[in-house]
N, C-alpha and C positions, 0 to 999 in steps of 0.2 A: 145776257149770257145764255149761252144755248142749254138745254139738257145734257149735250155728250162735255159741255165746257164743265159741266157742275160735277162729270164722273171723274175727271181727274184732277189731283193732288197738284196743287199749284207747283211745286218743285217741279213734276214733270210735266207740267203745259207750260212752264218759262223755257225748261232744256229744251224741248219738242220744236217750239217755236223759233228761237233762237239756231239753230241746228237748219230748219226749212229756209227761214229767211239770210242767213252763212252760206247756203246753197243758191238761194236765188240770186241775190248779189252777185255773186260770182258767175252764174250764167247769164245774168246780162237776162233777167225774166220779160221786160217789157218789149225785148227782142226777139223772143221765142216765137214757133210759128205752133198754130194747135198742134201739131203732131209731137213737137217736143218738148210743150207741157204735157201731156196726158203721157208721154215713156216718162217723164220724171216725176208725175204723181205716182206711174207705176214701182220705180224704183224708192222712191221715199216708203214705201209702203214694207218694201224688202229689208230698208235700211235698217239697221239694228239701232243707231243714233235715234229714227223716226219712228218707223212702224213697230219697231220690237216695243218698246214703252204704249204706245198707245194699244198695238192689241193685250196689252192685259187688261183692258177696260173697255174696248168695243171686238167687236168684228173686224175684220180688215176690210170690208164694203163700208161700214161703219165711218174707219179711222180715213179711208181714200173722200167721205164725202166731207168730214169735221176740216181735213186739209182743204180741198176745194173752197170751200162755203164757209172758212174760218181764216186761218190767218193768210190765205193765198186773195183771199175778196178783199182782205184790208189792207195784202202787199202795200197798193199806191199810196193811200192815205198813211201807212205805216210811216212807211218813206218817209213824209213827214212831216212827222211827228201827231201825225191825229189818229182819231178811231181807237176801234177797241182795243187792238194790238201795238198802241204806241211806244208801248216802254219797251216795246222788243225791234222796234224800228230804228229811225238814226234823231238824233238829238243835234240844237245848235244850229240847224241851217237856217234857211229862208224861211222867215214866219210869218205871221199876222201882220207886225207893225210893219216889214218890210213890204210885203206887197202891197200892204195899204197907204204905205208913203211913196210905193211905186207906180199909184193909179192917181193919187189926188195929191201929192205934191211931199216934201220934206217936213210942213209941220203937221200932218195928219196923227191922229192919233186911233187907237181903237177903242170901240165903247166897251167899255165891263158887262162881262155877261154875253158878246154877241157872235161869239166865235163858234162857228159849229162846222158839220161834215155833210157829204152825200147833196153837193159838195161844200166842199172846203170856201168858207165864206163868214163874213163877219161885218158889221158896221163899220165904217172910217169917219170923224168928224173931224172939218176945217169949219173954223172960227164961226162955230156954233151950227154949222148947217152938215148935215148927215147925208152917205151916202154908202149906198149897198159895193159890198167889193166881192166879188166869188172868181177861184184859181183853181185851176188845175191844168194837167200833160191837153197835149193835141186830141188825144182819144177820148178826152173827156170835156168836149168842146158843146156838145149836142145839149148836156149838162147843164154847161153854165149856162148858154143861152136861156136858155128854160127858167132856169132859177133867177136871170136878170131878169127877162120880160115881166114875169111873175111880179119880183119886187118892186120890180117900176109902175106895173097896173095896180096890184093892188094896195101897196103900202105908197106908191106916190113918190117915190123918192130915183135918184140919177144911181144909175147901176153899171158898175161897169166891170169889165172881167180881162182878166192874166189869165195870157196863157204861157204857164214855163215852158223853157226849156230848159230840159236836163244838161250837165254837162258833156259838151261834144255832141250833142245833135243840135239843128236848126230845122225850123217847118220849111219845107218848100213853097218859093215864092209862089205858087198859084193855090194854094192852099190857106197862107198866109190872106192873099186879095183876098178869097171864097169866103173868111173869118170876116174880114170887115165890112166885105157887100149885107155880110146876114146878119151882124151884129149893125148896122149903118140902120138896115133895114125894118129894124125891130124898135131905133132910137138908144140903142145903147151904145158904148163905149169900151171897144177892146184896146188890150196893151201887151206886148209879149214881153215878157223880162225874165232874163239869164239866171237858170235856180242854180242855189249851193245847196249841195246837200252837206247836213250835218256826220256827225262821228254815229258806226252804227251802235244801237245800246248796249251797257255795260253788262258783262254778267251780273248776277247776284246772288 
């Protein structure tokens, strides 16, 4: 948790959050081009839902960098359902055991304990023999790569990686090849599979 996370009163960093990400949803954020993220951190800043609450605890320099560098950096992994920002993300969708029984087959299970983020990745074991699984969007492809080769060199074990797609978009097919020449190339194993997303979080 950051210092500016510890200045404010959990009642209003759940409103804050919920209210940014009610916004983002709705503009369609991982479609945004830079210029119409940065007019909408400008306005969240004026909003009286966002900014009005958080400047009575920083600055509005302050509260525009806590937005950026706080729940707008854990958007994806919000989405879901990880990261620090989870409970204010969406619940219910595409999990662990699903993309792990969507890289190594229907009885794959996950190990206890191995689920983590940055990125989204966990152990899957088929009939006693383990192996590394890391997911994430198209923009977070450079990532996984990274994070399989890693567990494959140094931990020794098959690694392989999902890449979602959200619903109603597809990777284009030379993009799609590009994934498996560098994944092919590295000895690991890519798989794209169709994300649900879950219900966004409940109030409280």
């Amino acid at each position: 948790m950051s210092n500016r996370d510890k200045l404010l009163p959990n009642a209003v960093r759940a409103k804050v959050v919920r209210a940014i990400y009610a916004d983002a949803d709705r503009l369609g954020w991982q479609t945004l081009s830079p210029g119409d993220r940065t007019a909408t951190f400008n306005r969240w800043i004026d909003d009286e839902r966002v900014g009005g609450p958080l400047t009575q605890f920083m600055t509005p320099e302050q509260a525009r960098s806590w937005i950026k560098d706080g729940p707008m950096k854990e958007y994806g992994r919000a989405l879901r359902g990880a990261g620090r920002f989870a409970e204010y993300g969406r619940q219910g969708g595409t999990g662990p055991t699903d993309v792990a029984r969507h890289a190594l087959g229907s009885s794959a299970t996950v190990v206890d304990g191995t689920v983590g983020s940055k990125p989204l990745h966990c152990l899957g074991e088929v009939d006693g023999v383990t192996s590394y699984v890391a997911w994430g969007d198209d923009r977070n492809f450079k990532n996984l790569l990274w994070a399989g080769l890693r567990a494959s060199t140094l931990d020794g074990v098959d690694a392989h990686l999902v890449v979602l797609e959200p619903p109603g978009t597809a990777g284009p097919a030379d993009l799609v090849k590009e994934q498996r020449a560098l994944a092919d190339r590295c000895g690991l194993t890519v798989h794209r599979m169709r994300e649900v997303l879950g219900n966004a979080g409940a109030d409280t």
